[in-house]
N, C-alpha and C positions, 0 to 999 in steps of 0.2 A: 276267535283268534287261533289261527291253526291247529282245526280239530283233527282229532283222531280217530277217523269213523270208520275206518275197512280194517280189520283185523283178519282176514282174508290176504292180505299182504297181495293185492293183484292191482295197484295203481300204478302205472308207467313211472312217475315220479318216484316211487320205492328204490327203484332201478336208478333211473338218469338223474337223481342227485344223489346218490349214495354218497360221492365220494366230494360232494360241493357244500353240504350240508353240515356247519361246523357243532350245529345244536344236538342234534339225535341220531349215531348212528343207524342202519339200518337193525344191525344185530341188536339193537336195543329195542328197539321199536317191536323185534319180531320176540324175541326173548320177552319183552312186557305184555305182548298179544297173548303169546302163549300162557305165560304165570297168572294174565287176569281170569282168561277161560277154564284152565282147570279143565280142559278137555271139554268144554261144550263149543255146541256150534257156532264155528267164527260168522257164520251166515243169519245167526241169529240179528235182530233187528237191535236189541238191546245190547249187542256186543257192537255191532257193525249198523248202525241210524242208515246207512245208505241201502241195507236192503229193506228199510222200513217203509210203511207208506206214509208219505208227506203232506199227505191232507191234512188242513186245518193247522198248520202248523202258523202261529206269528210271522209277521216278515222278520227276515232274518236280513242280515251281514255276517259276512264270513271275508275273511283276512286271512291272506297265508303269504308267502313268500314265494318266488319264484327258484330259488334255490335249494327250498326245502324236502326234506323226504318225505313230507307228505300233503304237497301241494294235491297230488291226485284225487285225494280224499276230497279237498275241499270242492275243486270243480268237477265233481261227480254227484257231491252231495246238492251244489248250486242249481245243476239240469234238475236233477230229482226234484228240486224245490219246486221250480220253475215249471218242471212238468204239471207239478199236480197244483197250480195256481197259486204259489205261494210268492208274493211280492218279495223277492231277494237281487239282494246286492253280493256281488261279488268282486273282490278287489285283490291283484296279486301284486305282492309290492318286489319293485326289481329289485334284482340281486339280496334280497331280503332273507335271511334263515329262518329257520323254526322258530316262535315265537320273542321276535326284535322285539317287541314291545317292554321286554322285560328288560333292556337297557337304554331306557328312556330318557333316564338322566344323561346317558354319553353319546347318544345317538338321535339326530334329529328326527329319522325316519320315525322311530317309536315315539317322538310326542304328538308328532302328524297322525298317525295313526290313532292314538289313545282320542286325540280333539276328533279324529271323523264317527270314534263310536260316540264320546258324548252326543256328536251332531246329530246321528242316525237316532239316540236313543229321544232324543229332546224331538227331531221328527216324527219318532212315530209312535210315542207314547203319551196324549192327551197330558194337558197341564190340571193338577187335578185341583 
């Protein structure tokens, strides 16, 4: 649900929803990048999963909004998935901000959403 994978702050989205984006400004996002690294490499894998390599990873789903500032992250992290054989789904939900899900209760789009990961999680997790 709309990850925060580039700390690198170089996804198009960073930019072109800056000012659309009612959940996270940018300045926060870059001010939170910076305070988590403490000066280490934003390029690192463990700060930023998008420079990591994607092998062997589970299928994944990834959810982000079309509005958000940091849709980028997720369809970058989606190819990388996808590059390295990893069965992923990618969903942008329209005009959607940074993580809708969290008002579920007042907003239909967030229960839609929450039923497609049960869906996703019940398909691709053996019934045990």
């Amino acid at each position: 649900m709309s990850p925060y994978l580039d700390l690198t702050f170089t996804g198009e989205s960073h930019y072109l929803n800056a000012l659309q984006d009612p959940m996270i400004p940018l300045a926060g996002v870059v001010f939170g990048g910076r305070t988590y690294l403490q000066g280490a490499d934003p390029k690192h894998p463990e700060a930023s999963p998008i420079y990591g390599d994607a092998a062997g990873l589970p299928p994944t789903l990834i959810q982000c909004g079309s509005d958000e500032v940091l849709r980028s992250d997720s369809e970058r992290m989606a190819q990388n998935l996808r590059a390295a054989g990893v069965a992923t789904e990618l969903e942008v939900w329209h005009l959607m901000p940074h993580a809708w899900h969290a008002f579920s209760r007042y907003v239909p789009e967030g229960r839609f959403a929450i039923a497609k990961i049960g869906a996703f999680i019940r398909k691709t997790i053996p019934a045990a």
